[in-house]
C-alpha positions, 0 to 999 in steps of 0.5 A: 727643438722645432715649432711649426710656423704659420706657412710662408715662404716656399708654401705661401701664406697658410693657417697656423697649424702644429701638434703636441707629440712631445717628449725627451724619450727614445720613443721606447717607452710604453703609454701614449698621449698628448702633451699637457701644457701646463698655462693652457694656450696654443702650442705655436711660438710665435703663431701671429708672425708669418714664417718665411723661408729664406732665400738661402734654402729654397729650392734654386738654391739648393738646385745650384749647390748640387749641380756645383758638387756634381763637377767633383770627384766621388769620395766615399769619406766625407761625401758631398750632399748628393741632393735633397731630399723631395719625399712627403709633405712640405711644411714649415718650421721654426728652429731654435737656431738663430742666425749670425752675422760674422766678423770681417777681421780675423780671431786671433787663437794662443795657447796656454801653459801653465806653469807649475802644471795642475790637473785639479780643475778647481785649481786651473778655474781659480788661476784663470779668475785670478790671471784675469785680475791682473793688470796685465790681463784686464785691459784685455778682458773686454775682447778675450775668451778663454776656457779655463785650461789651454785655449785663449782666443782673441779679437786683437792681437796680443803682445807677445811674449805674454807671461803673467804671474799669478800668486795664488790664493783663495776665499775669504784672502783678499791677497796673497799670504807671505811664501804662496805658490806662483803659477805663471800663465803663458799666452803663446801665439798659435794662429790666425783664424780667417771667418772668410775661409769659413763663408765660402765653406758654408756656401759650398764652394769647390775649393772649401771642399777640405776645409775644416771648420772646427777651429774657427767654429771652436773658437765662436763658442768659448766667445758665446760662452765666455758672458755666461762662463763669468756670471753663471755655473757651467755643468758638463761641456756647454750648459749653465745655470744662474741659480741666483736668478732663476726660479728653484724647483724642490726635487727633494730633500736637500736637492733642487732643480734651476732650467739653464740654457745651453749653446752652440754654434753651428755652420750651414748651408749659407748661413752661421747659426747659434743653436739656444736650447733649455736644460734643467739640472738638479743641484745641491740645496745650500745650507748648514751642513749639520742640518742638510745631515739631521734631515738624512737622519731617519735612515742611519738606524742608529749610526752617524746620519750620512747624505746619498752617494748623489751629494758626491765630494761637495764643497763647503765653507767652514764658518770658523775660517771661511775657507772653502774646501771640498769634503774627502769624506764624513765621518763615523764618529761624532766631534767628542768621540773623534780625537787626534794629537794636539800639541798647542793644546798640551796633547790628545784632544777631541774635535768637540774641545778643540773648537771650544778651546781655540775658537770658543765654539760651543757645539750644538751637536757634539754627539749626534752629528759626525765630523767631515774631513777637509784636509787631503790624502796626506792629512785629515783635518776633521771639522764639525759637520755643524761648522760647515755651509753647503755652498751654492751651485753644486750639481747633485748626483744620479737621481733617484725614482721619485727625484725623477720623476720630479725633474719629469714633471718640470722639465718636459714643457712644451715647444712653445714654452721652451722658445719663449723661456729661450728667447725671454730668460736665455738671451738676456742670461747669456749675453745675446740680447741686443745690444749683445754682452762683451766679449761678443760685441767687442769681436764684431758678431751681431745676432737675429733675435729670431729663430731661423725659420726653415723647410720641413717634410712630412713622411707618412708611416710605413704599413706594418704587419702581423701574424693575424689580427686587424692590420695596425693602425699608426698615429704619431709614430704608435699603434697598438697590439692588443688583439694582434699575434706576432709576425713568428711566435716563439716556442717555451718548453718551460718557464720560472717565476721568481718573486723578489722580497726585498720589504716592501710586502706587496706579495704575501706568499707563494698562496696570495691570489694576486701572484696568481692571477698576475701568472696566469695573465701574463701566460695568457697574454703571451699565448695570445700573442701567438708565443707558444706556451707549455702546459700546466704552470710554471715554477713558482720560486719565492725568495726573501731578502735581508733589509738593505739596512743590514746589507749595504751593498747587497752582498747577502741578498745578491749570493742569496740569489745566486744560490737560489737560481743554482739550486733550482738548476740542480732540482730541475736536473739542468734543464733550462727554462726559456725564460725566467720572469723576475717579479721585483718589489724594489729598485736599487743600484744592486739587486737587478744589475746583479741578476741579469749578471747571474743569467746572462753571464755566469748561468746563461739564463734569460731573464725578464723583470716586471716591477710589482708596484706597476703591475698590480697597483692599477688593474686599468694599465696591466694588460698594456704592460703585459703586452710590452714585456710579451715583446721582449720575451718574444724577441728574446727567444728568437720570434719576430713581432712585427715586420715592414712591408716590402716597400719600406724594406727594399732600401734594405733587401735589394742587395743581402745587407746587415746593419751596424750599430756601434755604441760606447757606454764610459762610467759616470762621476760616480765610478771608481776612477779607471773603470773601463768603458764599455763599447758594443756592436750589434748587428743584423743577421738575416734579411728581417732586421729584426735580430741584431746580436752583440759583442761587447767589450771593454777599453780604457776609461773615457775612450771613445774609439772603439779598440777591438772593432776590427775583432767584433765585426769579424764575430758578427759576420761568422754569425751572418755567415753561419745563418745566411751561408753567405756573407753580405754584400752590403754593411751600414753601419750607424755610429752613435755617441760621437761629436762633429769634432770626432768624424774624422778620428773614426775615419782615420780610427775605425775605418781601418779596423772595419776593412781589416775585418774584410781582410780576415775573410780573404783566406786560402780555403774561400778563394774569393776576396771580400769586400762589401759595400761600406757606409757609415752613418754618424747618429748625431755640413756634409751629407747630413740630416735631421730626423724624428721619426718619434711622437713623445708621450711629454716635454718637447720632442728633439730630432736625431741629427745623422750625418754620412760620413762615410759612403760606397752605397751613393745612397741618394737622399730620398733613399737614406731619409726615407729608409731611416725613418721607415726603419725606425718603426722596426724597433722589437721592443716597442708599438712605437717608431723610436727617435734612433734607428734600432741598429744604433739603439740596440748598441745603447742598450747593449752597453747598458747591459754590460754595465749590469757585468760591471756594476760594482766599479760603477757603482762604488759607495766607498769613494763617498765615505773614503780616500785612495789610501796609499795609491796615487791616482794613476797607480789607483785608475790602473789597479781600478782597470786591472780589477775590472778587466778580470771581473768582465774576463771571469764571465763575459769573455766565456760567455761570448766564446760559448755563444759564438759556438752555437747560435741556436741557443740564442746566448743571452749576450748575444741578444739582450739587445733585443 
């Protein structure tokens, strides 16, 4: 987050001056507009205080770095900054970034063990409260930081060795029973951690050049994060939230939203820095189970009410007993209906008397709510849902539409609320307002409450250009094509119309006028355009399904459509339209993920979607939505819709390049364990940069290096090979989704695999060896950049961080800066410049779409409802990754290998990235 500061420092005093252009988005997304501040006021933090630029990044400075890195080797890995860059206008920006100040001692690192070992998180999280409870561990609290796992940091030395017995228990004990299980916490001592090393690090001395930082800069994080870790509710790696003192936003039923802070510490040039952000996450609204269960009711049609897949495997606290336990499932029958074996009370009782008899309990429900199982995968233990209290801070699942949008409405604020609610709410909630909270104070680190204040450029857009039609005009980063025709317009022979049914009766028949001139329009939009349509109309193909009440997973509605997509095939004696545009009267998890299966994989199809509720509800907005899905049918079918021109290519042009973009998608909290992961690389094929097809593939769940990219590099040079009749000379390859901490591992993991695909060129019948120009570009202190290159449509736009890690092109920093950001208007699918270079956006969106080929493991209602019955859990990720590899080889993998044979038939695996 950046906020423009009145001008100062390098610029001299100036007027303040800033703009609105926010939004959390890629950039992608269709409409345009300013932000609404909600409050009214200026949108500059800070507007009255001058913003001056340290000394530390003026120019001079800057100047001496460089000439200091000129006397050392080039190395294409991990090259040196080789200048900054000069292009545009200079301004002046606040960043929420605030800088530190670090100790002179050192921080002492030990490792963990714990003894016996556990992998439940609850378990290790619970040990650690526990182990800090003990008098052998509390003197010690007010200058340690752990993370509740295997790394304890200190800023005094520890006795060694250092053993604590840790019996455990949990609420509502206040001790340990009689026979409880003890761990034994081990605190071993690993290393000295000298914040000197990193100073001459970040001041860019020679010798420093093969220092690493992480460990020192590792362990910062688990001290700032250590306050918030003990009084807050942490989600995910970095972020908490303290729902006890923060303001709840209503999503929904039984869900609601608390803005966090999320941090991070950070080395530049001279200077430590904490980066202080604001995050927003939904959570699971506290309570009576019975009732959150009641509320849900209305769509159980007669059978037990049950909560959303969102709610996941959530913890409740039993009101007989006061434990606190996470539910294994709910179930389908009420407490006097579920009965089980009891010999205290004389044999065979129901739950509804079993409570009456051993706790004197009188249900309230007994027959319209269900049981819940509390026990585990050895033992039920089912208990009244009434009985049960939803506890506090709970993150909620994946949203639905309308949830969304209500998170949208809340979260997008704009920069200068986010800064004051960072610097008002954050500080104090994370412990960093002076004087600073322990463990921090007690390691000697201070902190500027100011944001770090720092020099910026502006970048004009390139010029763009069409077939015919007044050139664009660009503003913020977006232009319009309302009265333009594509740079190569494709060609349909023939086209579908498909209309989904699903309920919602927005389409009355194949006869509603409505249908007809949707059709009609479109196809005049696409003639328009300049893509070149077939006489007559297209098939018209109704379609009704059975209410998903009655088809939970779809199933019957998901192989109605296969049917009906296969019998057209057979009417129209094989011959394939061009594209088949899907008209959609609902969203769900199933119906879209298994059409784009049925075209893309099994059938060959292209298919394109329109949502019916936002293309017939407001007349005012259609011809803008057609206008964008006439971009993916065009793109789609081979055509080109806009292009740079020759100044904002040459980057690119001078010598024949193709650009990578690699990505991996890893199956989320509520997918089958052992799901594989899904990793994608696009990359271009001639000199437009506009076709970027993919390879796709899937790995071991979580795995972020890719396995086979030395295989799917050599698929996407044929392919250039096949089109250009020649290899390129030059390969940029942008890598998205991995962290500083992971530069290296691509070096030492994908680095090898790339050059060993040059290697596979160099045969006995070309003769020539093969070895291109070779740059990685990371999407995400060394050669580094911030970029935004987008204007967002709400919220507070944030910068895409690039960092090149690897360099044979001495690209300069003008040349890189500047051809990013100019590529960035490049993107097929958009009148936008997006926030990440396409190459990079496109592997996003190719795994996003192999996510479609494996959306039954990733979407699986059963974990909600059931246990693992007999496997363990390795037995079951296995068993998971074995299903999964044979439902992606069923289709997929056939698919890849008859699009690798013939290119002109444009494959939709291969250019649904577009």
């Amino acid at each position: 987050m950046t906020t423009r500061g009145q001008r100062g420092g390098r610029d001299g005093p100036g007027e303040p001056s800033g703009r609105g252009s926010p939004s959390s988005f890629r950039g992608g997304s269709s409409g345009r507009g300013q932000a609404s501040y909600r409050g009214g006021g200026p949108g500059i933090y800070a507007e009255n205080s001058l913003a001056n630029i340290p000394p530390r990044l003026d120019d001079a400075s800057h100047n001496s770095l460089v000439q200091a890195f000129k006397s050392l080797k080039v190395i294409p890995d991990r090259p040196l900054r080789p200048g900054f860059g000069t292009l545009g206008t200079p301004i002046t920006l606040r960043a929420n970034f605030f800088p530190l100040k670090l100790p002179k001692g050192p921080i002492y690192d030990y490792v963990v063990e714990v003894s016996p070992k556990t992998d439940i998180n609850r378990i290790k999280t619970r040990i650690f409260e526990l182990m800090e409870r003990n008098p052998a561990c509390t003197s010690h609290i007010p200058y340690i930081a752990h993370d509740r796992s295997q790394r304890l940091v200190s800023a005094k030395k520890l006795p060694q060795p250092m053993n604590i017995q840790v019996p455990f228990f949990e609420d509502p004990d206040t001790s340990p029973r009689p026979g409880a299980k003890v761990y034994i916490v081990s605190i071993r001592f690993e290393r000295e951690l000298n914040p000197a090393q990193l100073i001459d690090f970040m001041s860019g001395k020679k010798e420093s050049r093969d220092y690493d930082p992480l460990p020192l800069v590792s362990a910062l994080n688990l001290v700032f994060q250590q306050h918030a870790s003990r009084n807050g509710v942490r989600v995910g790696k970095n972020r908490y939230f303290f729902p006890a003192s923060s303001q709840k936003v209503s999503l929904g039923s039984g869900v609601e939203a608390f803005q966090g802070f999320y941090t991070s510490v950070r080395p530049s040039y001279k200077q430590l820095l904490v980066n202080v952000n604001v995050c927003m996450t939904a959570f699971i609204v506290p309570g009576n189970l019975g009732d959150a269960l009641l509320s849900f009711s209305r769509g159980s049609h007669g059978a037990m009410p049950n909560l959303p897949k969102s709610f996941g495997r959530m913890k409740v606290k039993t009101q007989h007993l006061g434990h606190t336990k996470p539910i294994k499932r709910i179930g389908t029958t009420s407490a006097r209906n579920t009965k089980f074996d009891c010999a205290e009370l004389g044999g065979v009782v129901s739950v509804e008397k079993y409570f009456e008899k051993k706790y004197n309990i009188q249900l309230q429900h007994p027959t319209d709510l269900p049981v819940v199982d509390l026990g585990s995968q050895k033992k039920e233990i089912w208990v009244p849902a009434e009985l049960c209290h939803i506890v506090s801070g709970q993150p909620y699942g994946k949203l639905n539409d309308r949830e969304t949008a209500q998170m949208i409405r809340y979260a997008c604020n704009p920069p200068r609320v986010n800064a004051e609610a960072i610097v008002n709410q954050g500080f104090p909630k994370l412990g960093l307002s002076q004087p600073v909270e322990q463990p921090i104070n007690e390691f000697g680190i201070s902190i500027d409450v100011e944001m770090a204040v720092i020099p910026a450029r502006e970048l004009a857009p390139p010029r763009l250009s069409y077939k015919a039609g007044r050139p664009p005009n660009v503003n913020n980063g977006s232009w319009n094509i309302l009265e333009v025709k594509f740079h190569r317009g494709a060609q349909v022979s023939s086209w579908w119309v498909v209309v989904v049914r699903d309920g919602a009766n927005m389409i009355s028949g194949p006869d509603d006028p409505r249908l007809a001139a949707l059709v009609q329009g479109f196809s005049m939009k696409l003639g328009r355009s300049g893509v070149i349509m077939p006489q007559g109309r297209p098939r018209l193909i109704p379609i009704s399904l059975s209410p998903e009440r009655n088809d939970r997973n779809r199933v019957e509605a998901i192989d109605k459509i296969r049917r009906m997509f296969k019998d057209n095939l057979v009417q129209a004696q094989g011959r394939k339209p061009s594209f088949v545009l899907v008209l959609l009267e609902n969203s769900d998890n199933y119906i879209y993920p298994a059409i784009k299966r049925i075209g893309d994989v099994e059938l060959g199809l292209h298919t394109v979607h329109m949502q019916l509720s936002k293309v017939l509800t407001d007349d005012r907005k259609q011809d803008q939505y057609f206008s964008n899905v006439a971009l993916k049918v065009n793109t789609k079918l081979g055509g080109i819709n806009h292009l740079l021109d020759e100044a904002a290519m040459k980057w690119l042009t001078k010598k024949k390049t193709m650009m990578v973009g690699i990505d991996v998608t890893h199956p989320g909290p509520g997918s089958r364990e052992g799901t594989p992961s899904i990793a994608a690389l696009v990359a271009s094929v001639d000199d437009s940069f506009v076709q970027f097809p993919a390879s796709l593939r899937i790995q071991k769940s979580k795995q972020e290096m890719l396995g086979e990219l030395n295989n799917m590099l050599v698929e996407r040079l044929l392919a250039y090979e096949r089109k250009n009749k020649k290899l390129p000379e030059r390969i940029i390859v942008f890598r998205d989704g991995v962290s500083e901490g992971q530069f290296d591992t691509v070096i030492q993991d994908e680095l090898p695999q790339i050059l060993d695909a040059f290697k596979k060129f160099e045969t006995k019948e070309r003769k020539t060896k093969y070895r291109p120009q070779l740059s990685i570009i990371i999407c995400g202190f060394d050669f580094d950049f911030y970029l935004q290159a987008h204007a967002g449509l709400q919220g507070t736009v944030k910068a895409t961080h690039y960092t090149v890690i690897y360099d044979e092109n001495l690209f300069t920093a003008d040349e890189i800066q500047r051809g990013t950001h100019d590529t960035s208007y490049l993107y097929a699918r958009a009148t936008k410049a997006v926030s990440l270079i396409p190459p990079a956006y496109y592997a996003d969106l190719a795994c996003e779409r192999g996510r479609c080929y494996l959306n039954d493991f990733l979407v699986d209602d059963k974990t909600s409802t059931s246990g693992r019955g007999r496997y363990d859990r390795e037995e079951e990720r296995n068993r998971v990754f074995h299903d999964a590899r044979e439902a992606w080889g069923e289709g997929a993998e056939a698919l890849r290998h008859r699009a690798s044979l013939d290119l002109e038939k444009h494959y939709v695996v291969l250019y649904f990235a577009l």
